[in-house]
C-alpha positions in Angstrom: 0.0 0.0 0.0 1.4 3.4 -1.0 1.9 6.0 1.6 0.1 9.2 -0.5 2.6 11.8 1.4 5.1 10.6 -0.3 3.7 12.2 -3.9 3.4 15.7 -2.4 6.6 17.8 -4.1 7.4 21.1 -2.3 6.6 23.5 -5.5 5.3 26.9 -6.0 3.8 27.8 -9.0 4.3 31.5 -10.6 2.6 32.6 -13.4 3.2 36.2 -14.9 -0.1 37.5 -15.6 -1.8 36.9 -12.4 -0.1 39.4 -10.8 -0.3 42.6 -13.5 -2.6 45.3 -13.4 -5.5 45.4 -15.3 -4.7 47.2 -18.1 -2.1 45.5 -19.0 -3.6 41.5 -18.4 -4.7 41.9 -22.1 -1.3 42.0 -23.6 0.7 39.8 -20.8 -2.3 37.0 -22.0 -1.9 37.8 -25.9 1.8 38.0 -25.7 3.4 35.4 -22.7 6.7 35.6 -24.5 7.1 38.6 -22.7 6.5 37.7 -19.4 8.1 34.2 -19.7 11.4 35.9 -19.7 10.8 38.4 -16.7 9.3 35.1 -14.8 12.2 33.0 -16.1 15.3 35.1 -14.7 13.1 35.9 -11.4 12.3 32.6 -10.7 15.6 31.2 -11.1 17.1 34.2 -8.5 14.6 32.9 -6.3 15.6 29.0 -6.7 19.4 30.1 -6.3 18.2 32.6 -3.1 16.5 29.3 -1.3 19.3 27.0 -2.4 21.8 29.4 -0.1 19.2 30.1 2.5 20.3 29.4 5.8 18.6 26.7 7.9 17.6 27.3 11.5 19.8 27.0 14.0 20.3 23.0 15.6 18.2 22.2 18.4 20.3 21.6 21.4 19.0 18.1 21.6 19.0 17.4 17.7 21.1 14.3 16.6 20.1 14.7 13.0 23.2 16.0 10.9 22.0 18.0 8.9 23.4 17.2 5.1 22.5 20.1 3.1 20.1 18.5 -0.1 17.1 20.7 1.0 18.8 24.3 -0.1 20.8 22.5 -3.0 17.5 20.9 -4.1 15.5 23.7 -5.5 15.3 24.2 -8.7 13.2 26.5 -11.4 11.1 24.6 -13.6 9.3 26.1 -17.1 5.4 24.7 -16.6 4.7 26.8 -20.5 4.8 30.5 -21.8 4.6 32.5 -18.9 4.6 30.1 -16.2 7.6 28.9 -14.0 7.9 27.0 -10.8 10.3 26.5 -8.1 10.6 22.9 -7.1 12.0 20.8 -4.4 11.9 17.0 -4.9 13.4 15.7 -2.0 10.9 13.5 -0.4 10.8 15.3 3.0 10.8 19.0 1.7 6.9 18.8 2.2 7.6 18.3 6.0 10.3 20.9 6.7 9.2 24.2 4.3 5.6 23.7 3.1 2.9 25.7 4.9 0.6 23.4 6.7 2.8 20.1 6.8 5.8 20.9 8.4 6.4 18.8 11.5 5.6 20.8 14.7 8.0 19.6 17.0 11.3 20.5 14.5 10.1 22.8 12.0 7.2 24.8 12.6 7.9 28.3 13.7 11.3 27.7 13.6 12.3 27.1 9.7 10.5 29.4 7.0 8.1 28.5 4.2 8.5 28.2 0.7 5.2 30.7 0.6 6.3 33.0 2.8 9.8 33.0 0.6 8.4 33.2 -2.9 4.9 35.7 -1.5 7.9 38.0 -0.1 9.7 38.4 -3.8 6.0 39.2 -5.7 6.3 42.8 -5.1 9.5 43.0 -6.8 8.5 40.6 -10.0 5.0 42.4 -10.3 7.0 45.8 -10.9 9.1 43.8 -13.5 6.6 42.0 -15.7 4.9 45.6 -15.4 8.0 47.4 -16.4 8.5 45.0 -19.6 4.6 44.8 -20.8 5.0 48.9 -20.3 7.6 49.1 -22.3 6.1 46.8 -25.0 3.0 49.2 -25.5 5.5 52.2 -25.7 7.3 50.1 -28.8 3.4 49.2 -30.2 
């Protein structure tokens, strides 16, 4: 019998045109070539930033050593035009950074979420996929 936690992948899912104004949906939907490269070079920043994130300090009673293949784990991944992901495939990634699973004892409250990572950079790649479907109206 197969345990169905071990399927869930730590991933968050980007995609350019959710995040745009209004005005400017119309083209970011018509065109995603644009956006796929704004989401391509942010979401790969953002795989390299959690790859060198720093864990949490030990517990004083933790006999774990800790090895590392979490951070050098994530990686970007293209889902189609406009839409990129950061994964994390190791099979207990679920437990340790995604919202809502982590373990309490270890993790919660003490090691950060892969939401709260990726929710912190939106700002910053909302003002760049506006910035390039801006400049693509001045050049229409």
């Amino acid at each position: 019998m197969s345990n169905p936690y071990f399927d869930v992948k730590v991933e968050f899912e980007a995609r350019g045109y959710n995040r745009v104004r209004n005005q400017l949906r119309t083209l970011a939907t018509a065109h995603p070539e644009i956006t796929d490269k704004v989401m391509e070079r942010h979401i790969k920043t953002q795989a390299a930033n959690l790859r060198t994130k720093a864990y949490p300090p030990r517990l004083p009673n933790q006999k774990y050593i800790r090895t590392g293949k979490l951070g050098g784990a994530f990686r970007a991944q293209r889902r189609g035009r406009g839409s990129w992901a950061v994964i994390n495939r190791t099979s207990y990634a679920v437990y340790v950074i995604k919202k809502g699973y982590q373990n309490r004892q270890y993790h919660a409250g003490r090691w950060w979420t892969i939401e709260d990572e990726m929710n912190r950079s939106m700002p910053e790649l909302t003002r760049k996929l506006s910035a390039a479907l801006e400049q693509e109206l001045d050049r229409q």
